[in-house]
C-alpha positions in Angstrom: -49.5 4.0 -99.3 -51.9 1.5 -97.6 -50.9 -1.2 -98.4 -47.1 -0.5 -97.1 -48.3 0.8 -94.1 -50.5 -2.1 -93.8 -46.9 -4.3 -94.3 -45.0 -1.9 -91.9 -47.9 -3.2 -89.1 -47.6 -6.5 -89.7 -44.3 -6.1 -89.3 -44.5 -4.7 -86.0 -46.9 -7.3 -85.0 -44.7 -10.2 -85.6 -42.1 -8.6 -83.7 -43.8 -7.8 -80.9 -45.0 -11.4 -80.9 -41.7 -12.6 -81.3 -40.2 -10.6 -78.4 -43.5 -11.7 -76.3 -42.6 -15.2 -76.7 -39.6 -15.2 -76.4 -39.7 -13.2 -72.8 -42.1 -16.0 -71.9 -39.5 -18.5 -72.6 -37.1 -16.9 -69.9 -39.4 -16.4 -67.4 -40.8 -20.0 -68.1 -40.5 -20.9 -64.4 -43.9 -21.7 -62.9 -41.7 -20.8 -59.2 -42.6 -16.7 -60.8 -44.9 -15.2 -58.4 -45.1 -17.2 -55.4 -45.9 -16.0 -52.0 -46.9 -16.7 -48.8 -50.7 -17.0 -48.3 -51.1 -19.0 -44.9 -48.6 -20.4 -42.3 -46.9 -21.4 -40.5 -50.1 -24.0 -39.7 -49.0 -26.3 -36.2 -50.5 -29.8 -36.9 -52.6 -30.4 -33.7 -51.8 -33.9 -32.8 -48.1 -34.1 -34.8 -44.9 -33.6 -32.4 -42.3 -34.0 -34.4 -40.9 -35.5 -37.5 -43.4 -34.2 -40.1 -41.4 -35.3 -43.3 -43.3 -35.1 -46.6 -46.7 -34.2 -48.5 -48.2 -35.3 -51.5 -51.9 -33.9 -53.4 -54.1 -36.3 -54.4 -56.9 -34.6 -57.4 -59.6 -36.5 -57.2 -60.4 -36.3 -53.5 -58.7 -32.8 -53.2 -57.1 -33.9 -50.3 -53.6 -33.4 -49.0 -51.8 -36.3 -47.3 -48.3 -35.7 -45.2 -45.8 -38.3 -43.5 -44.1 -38.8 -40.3 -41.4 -41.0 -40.2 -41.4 -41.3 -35.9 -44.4 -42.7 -35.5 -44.8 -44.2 -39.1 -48.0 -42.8 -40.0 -49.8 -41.0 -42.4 -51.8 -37.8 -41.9 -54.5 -36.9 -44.0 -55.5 -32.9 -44.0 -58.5 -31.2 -44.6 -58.8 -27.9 -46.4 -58.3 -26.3 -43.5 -54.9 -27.7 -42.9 -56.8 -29.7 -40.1 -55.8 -32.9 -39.1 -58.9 -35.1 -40.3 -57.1 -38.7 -39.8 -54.4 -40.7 -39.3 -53.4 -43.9 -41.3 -50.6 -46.2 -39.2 -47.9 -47.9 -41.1 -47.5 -50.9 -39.5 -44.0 -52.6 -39.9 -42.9 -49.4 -42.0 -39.0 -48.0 -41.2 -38.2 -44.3 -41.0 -40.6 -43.5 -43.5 -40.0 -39.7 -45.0 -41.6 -38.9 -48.3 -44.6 -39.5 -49.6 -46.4 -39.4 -53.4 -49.7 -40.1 -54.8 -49.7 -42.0 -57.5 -53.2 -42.7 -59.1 -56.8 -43.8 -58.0 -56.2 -45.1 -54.2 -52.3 -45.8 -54.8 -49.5 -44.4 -53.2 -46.0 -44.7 -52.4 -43.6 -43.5 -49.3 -39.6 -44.2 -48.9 -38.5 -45.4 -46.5 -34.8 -43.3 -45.7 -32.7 -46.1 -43.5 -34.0 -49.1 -45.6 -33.9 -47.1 -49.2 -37.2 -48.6 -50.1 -39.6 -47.3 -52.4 -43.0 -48.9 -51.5 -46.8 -48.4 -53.1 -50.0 -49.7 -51.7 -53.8 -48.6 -51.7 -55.2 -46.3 -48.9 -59.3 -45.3 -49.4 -60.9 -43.5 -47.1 -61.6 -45.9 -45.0 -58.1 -46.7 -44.0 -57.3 -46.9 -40.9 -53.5 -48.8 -41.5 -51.5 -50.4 -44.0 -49.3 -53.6 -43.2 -46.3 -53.8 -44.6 -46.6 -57.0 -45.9 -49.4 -55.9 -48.1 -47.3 -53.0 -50.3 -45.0 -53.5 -53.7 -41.5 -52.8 -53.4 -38.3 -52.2 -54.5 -34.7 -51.6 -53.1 -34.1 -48.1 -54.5 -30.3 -48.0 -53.2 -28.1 -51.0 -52.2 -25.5 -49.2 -49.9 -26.7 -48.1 -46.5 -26.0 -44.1 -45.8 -27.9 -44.5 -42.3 -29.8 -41.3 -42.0 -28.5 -39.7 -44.7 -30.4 -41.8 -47.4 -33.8 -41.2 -49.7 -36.1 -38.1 -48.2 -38.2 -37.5 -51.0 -40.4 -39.3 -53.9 -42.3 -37.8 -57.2 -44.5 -39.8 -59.6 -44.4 -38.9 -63.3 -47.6 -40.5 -64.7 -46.7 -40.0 -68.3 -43.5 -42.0 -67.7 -44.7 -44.4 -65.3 -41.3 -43.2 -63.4 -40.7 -42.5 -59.5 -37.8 -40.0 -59.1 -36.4 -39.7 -55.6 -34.1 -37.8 -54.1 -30.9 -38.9 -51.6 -30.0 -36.4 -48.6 -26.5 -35.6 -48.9 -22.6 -37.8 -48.7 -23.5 -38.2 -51.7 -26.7 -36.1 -53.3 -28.7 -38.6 -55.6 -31.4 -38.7 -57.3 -32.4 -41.7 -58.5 -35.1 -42.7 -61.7 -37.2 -45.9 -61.1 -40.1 -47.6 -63.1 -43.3 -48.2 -61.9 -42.9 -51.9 -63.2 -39.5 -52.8 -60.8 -41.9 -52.9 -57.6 -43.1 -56.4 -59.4 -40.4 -57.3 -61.4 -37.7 -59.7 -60.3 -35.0 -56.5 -61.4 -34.9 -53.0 -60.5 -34.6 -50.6 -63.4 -33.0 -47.9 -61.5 -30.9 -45.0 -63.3 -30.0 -41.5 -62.5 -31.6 -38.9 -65.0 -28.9 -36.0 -63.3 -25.9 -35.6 -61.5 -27.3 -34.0 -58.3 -23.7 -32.6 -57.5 -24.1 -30.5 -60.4 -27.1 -29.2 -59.8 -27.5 -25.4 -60.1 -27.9 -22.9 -56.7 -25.1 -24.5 -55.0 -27.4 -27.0 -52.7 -26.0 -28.9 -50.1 -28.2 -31.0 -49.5 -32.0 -32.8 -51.0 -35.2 -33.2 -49.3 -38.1 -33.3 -51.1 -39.3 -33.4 -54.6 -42.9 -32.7 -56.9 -43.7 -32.9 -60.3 -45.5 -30.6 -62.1 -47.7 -32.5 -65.3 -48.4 -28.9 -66.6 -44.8 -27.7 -67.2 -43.6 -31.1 -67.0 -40.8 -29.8 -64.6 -39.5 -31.0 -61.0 -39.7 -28.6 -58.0 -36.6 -30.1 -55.6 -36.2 -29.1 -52.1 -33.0 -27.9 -50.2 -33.5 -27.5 -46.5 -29.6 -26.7 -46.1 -30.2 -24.4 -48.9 -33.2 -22.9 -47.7 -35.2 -22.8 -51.5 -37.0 -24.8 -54.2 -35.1 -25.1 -57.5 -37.1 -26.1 -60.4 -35.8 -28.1 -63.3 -36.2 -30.1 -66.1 -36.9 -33.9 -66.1 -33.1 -33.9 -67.0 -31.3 -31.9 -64.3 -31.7 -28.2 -66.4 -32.7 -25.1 -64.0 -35.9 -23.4 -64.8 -36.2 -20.8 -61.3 -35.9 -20.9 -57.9 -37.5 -19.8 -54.5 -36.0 -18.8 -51.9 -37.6 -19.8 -48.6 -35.6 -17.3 -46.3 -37.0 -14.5 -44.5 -37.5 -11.7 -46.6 -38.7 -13.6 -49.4 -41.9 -14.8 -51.0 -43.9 -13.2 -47.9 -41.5 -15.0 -45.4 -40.9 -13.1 -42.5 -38.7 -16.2 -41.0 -37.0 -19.3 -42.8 -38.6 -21.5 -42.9 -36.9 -24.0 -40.3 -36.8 -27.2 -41.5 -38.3 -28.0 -45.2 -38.9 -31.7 -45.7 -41.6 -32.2 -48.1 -43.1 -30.0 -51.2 -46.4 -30.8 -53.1 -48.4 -29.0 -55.8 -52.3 -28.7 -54.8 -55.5 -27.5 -56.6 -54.7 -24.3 -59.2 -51.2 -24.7 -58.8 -51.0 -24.3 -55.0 -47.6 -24.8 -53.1 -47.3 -26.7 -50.1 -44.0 -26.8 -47.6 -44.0 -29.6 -45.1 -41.8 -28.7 -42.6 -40.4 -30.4 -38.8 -41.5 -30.4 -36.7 -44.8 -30.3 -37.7 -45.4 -27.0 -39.9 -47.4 -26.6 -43.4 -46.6 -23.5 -45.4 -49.2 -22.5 -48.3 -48.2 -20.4 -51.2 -49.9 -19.0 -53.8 -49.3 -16.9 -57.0 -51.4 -13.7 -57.7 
């Protein structure tokens, strides 16, 4: 009799185990969770046209983008501004990504560049001249071209993401900013992207899930997919959700922080923080 009732528990063991898993496997979204846990912050010292934010590891430091002036603003923990790093010669510049050590890399939306260049802390501008780059997109959509940039490290791949008439998003490598050629594909079609968006923003890339959180300000939400197009979740940032008692007005730029902290960047000149419990 032991020994069958020893079978029977094993039994319900493994199922159990089984059914665990595989509700983890539906709710793998790492969106699950998230709310609001500071914001809206005002930048003191930004006006307007706060367009993107990136989370560099090493220095724990968050860096946004303006596109009107050109500049970069670095942010303490705080959500101070500590700095400001000029972009001299730089063109409507609206997302920004780090990439690794002291690199980086912004886009530029009129020109549809994609350009990387060092910035320490002891930067006080970066000349155009001075950067790699590459022509990301050879038709000119005015100011409805490339918003937003993410870095895959593993693939040595920036993904960006076109506004809208048409939505994009393009794949480039690492390499094309120093090659003679551009090895530029595109991983998705954007128009059939999930959640009905109308338009694309921003983008981040999560290493731990290996999934890309993209950004609809039309659309008002974050929809997280897989490296090839596939929704994972989504998060709504209307009022009434995630801890939002507004929309928020304008979201631009999205970056992942230390422990899997959220940041919005939103015009004119907003940061939103979210956290899960």
């Amino acid at each position: 009799m032991k020994q069958h009732q020893g079978v029977h528990l094993c039994t319900v063991v493994a199922t159990c185990l089984s059914l665990a898993t595989a509700a983890f496997a539906q709710d793998a979204s790492i969106l699950s969770g998230y709310t609001l846990s500071r914001g809206p912050v005002a930048l003191a010292g930004v006006e307007d046209d706060f367009s993107g934010i990136t989370y560099d590891a090493a220095s724990d430091t968050l860096f946004g983008i303006q596109n009107d002036p050109t500049r970069i603003v670095v942010l303490d923990k705080n959500l101070n501004v500590a700095r400001t790093v000029d972009l001299v010669g730089f063109d409507d510049t609206e997302g920004i990504c780090h990439v690794e050590g002291q690199r980086f890399a912004v886009v530029e939306e009129r020109r549809r560049f994609v350009c990387e260049f060092d910035m320490n802390a002891d930067s006080t501008k970066i000349a155009y001249g001075d950067v790699d780059r590459a022509l990301v997109e050879k038709k000119d959509y005015a100011n409805k071209g490339i918003e937003g940039i993410a870095y895959i490290p593993a693939a040595k791949q920036f993904v960006i993401v076109k506004e809208k008439k048409p939505l994009r998003v393009y794949s480039i490598t690492r390499a094309s900013l120093t090659a003679e050629t551009n090895e530029i594909a595109h991983p998705w079609d954007a128009h059939a992207m999930p959640h009905g968006v109308t338009d694309l923003s921003g983008i981040a890339y999560d290493p731990q899930s290996d999934h890309l959180l993209v950004l609809s300000d039309e659309s008002r939400a974050i929809i997280e997919v897989t490296r090839s197009g596939e929704k994972v979740g989504v998060l709504s940032l209307a009022a009434g959700s995630a801890g939002l008692k507004a929309d928020i007005p304008q979201p631009e730029g999205i970056t992942l922080g230390k422990d899997g902290t959220l940041y919005v960047a939103s015009e004119p000149n907003l940061v939103f923080e979210f956290r899960r419990p």
